[in-house]
Every structure is written in structure tokens, then in C-alpha cells.
PyMOL CGO cylinders between C-alpha atoms (Angstrom):
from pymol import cmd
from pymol.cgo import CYLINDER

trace = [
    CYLINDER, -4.31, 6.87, 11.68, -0.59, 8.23, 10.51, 0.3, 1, 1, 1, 1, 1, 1,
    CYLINDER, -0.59, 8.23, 10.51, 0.56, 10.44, 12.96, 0.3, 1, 1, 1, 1, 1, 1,
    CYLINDER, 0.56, 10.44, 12.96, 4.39, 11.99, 12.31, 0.3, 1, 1, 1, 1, 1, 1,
    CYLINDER, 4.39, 11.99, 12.31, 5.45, 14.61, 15.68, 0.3, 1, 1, 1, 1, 1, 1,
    CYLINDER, 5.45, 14.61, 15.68, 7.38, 17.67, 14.00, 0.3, 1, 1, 1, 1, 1, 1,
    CYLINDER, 7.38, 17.67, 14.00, 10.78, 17.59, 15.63, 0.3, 1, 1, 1, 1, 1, 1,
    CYLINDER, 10.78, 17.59, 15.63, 12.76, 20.68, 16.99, 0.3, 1, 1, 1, 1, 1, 1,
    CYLINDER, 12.76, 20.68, 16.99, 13.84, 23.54, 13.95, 0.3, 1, 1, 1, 1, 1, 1,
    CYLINDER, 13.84, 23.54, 13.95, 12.58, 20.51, 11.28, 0.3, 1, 1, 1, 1, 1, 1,
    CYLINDER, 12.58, 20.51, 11.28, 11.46, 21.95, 7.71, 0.3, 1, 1, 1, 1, 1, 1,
    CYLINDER, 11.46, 21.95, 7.71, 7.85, 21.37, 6.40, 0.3, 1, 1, 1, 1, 1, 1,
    CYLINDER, 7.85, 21.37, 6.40, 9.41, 20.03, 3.74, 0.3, 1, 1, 1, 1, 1, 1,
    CYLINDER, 9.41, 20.03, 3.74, 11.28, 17.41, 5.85, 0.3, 1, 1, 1, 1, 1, 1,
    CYLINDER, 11.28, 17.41, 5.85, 8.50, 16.61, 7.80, 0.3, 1, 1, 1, 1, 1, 1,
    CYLINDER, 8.50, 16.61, 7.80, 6.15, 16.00, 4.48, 0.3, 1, 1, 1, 1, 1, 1,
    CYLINDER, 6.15, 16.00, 4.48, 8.36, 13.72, 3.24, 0.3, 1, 1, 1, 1, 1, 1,
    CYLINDER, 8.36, 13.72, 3.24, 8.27, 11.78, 6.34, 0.3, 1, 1, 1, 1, 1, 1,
    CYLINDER, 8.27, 11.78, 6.34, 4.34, 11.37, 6.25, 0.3, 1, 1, 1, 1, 1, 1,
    CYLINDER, 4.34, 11.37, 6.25, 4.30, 10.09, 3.06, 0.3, 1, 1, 1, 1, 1, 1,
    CYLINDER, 4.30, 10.09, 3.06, 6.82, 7.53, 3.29, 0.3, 1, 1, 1, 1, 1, 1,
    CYLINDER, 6.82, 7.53, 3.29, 5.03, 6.34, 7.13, 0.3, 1, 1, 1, 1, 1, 1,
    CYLINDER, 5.03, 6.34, 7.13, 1.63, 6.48, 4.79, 0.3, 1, 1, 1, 1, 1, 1,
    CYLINDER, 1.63, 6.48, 4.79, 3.64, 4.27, 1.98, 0.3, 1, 1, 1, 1, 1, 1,
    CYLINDER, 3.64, 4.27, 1.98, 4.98, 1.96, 4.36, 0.3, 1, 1, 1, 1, 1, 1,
    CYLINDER, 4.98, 1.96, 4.36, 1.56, 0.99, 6.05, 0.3, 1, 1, 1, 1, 1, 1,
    CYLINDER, 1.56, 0.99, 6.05, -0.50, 0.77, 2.92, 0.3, 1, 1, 1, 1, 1, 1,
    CYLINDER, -0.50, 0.77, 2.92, -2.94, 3.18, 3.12, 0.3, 1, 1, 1, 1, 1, 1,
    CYLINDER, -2.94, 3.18, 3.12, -2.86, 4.46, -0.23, 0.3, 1, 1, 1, 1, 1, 1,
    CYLINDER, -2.86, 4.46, -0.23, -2.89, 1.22, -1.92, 0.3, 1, 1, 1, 1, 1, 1,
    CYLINDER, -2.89, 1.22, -1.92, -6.01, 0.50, 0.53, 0.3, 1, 1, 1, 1, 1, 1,
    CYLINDER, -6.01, 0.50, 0.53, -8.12, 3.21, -0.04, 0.3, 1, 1, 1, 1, 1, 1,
    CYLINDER, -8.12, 3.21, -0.04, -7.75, 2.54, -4.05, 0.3, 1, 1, 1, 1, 1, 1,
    CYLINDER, -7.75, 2.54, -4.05, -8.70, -0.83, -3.58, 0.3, 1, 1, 1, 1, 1, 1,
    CYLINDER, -8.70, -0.83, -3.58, -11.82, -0.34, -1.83, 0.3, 1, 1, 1, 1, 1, 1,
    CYLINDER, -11.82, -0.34, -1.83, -12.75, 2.97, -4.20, 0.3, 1, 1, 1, 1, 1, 1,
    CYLINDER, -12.75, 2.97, -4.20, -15.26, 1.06, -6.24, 0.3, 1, 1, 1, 1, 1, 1,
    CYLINDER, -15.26, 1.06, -6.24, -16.88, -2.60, -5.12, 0.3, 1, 1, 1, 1, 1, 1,
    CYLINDER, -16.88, -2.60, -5.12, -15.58, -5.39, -6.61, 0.3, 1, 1, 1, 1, 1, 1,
    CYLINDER, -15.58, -5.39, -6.61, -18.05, -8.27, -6.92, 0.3, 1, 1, 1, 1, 1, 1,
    CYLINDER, -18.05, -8.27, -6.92, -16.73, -11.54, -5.16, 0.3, 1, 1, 1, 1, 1, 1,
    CYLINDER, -16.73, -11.54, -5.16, -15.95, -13.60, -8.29, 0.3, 1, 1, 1, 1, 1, 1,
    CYLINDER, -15.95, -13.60, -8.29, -13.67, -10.73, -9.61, 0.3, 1, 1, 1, 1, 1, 1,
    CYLINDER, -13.67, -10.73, -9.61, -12.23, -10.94, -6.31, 0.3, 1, 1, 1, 1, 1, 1,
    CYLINDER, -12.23, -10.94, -6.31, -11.31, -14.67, -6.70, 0.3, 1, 1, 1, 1, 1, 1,
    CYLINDER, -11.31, -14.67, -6.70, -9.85, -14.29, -9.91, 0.3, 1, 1, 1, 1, 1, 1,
    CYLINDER, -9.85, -14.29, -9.91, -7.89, -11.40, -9.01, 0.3, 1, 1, 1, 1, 1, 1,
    CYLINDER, -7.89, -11.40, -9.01, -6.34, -13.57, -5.89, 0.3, 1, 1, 1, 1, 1, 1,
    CYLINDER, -6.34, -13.57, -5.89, -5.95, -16.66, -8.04, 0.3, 1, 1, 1, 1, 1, 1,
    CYLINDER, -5.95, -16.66, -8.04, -3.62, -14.44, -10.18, 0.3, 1, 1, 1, 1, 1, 1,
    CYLINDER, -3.62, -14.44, -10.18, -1.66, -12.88, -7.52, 0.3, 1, 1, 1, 1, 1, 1,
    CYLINDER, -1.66, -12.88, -7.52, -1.24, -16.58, -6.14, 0.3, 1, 1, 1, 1, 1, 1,
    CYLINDER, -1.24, -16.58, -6.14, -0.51, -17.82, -9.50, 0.3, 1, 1, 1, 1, 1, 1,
    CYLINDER, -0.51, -17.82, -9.50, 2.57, -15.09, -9.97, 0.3, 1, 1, 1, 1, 1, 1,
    CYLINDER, 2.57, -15.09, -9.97, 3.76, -15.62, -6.69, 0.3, 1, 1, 1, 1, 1, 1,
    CYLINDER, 3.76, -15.62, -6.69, 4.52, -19.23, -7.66, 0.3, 1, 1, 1, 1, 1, 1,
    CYLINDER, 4.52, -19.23, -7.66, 5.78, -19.00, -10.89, 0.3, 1, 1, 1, 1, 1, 1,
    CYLINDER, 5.78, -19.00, -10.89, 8.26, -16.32, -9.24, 0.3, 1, 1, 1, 1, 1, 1,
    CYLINDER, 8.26, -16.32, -9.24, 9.31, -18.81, -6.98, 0.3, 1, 1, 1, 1, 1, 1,
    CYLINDER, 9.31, -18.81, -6.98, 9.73, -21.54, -9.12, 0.3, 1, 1, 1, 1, 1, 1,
    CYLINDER, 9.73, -21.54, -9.12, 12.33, -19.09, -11.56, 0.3, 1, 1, 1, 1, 1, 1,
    CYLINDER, 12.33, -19.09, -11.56, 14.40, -18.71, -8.92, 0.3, 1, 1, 1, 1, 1, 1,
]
cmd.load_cgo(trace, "trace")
């Protein structure tokens, strides 16, 4: 749970913008679109076998 604590005279605004960059930062977002429909295990796979796959490749350019 993201929790921000409004700080003395601070805007809405201000503290908004602060919330959404905590929920950024811990991956909520990116979480709760992942697990918004089920994804059967062999799409899974692939979809990790790709990740890993671009992760090397990256590695190896540099």
C-alpha cells in the first residue's frame, strides 16, 4: 500500500504528483496490468524467453 503524508502548507497538486511517482517507482501500475487478464503458462514462457533473449542481445551490443 502507497502511502504519501501531506506536508505543512503543501499544494494538492504537489502532493499528487508525489503519489504517482512513489506508485511509478514501486510498480504497481505495471502490476496490476499484468495480472488484468490470465495468461496461460506457455504464453508466460515465451514472453520470459523474450525478455531474456533482449536482455542479452543488449548486453552483447555494448
Amino acid at each position: 500500500m502507497t502511502e504519501v503524508v501531506a506536508g505543512e502548507n503543501e499544494s494538492f497538486e504537489s502532493l499528487l504528483k508525489r503519489f504517482n511517482r512513489r506508485v511509478q517507482q514501486t510498480g504497481i501500475l505495471s502490476e496490476i496490468r499484468r495480472r488484468e487478464h490470465y495468461e496461460k503458462p506457455s504464453v508466460r514462457r515465451k514472453r520470459k524467453r523474450a525478455v531474456k533473449r533482449r536482455s542479452v542481445a543488449r548486453a552483447a551490443k555494448r
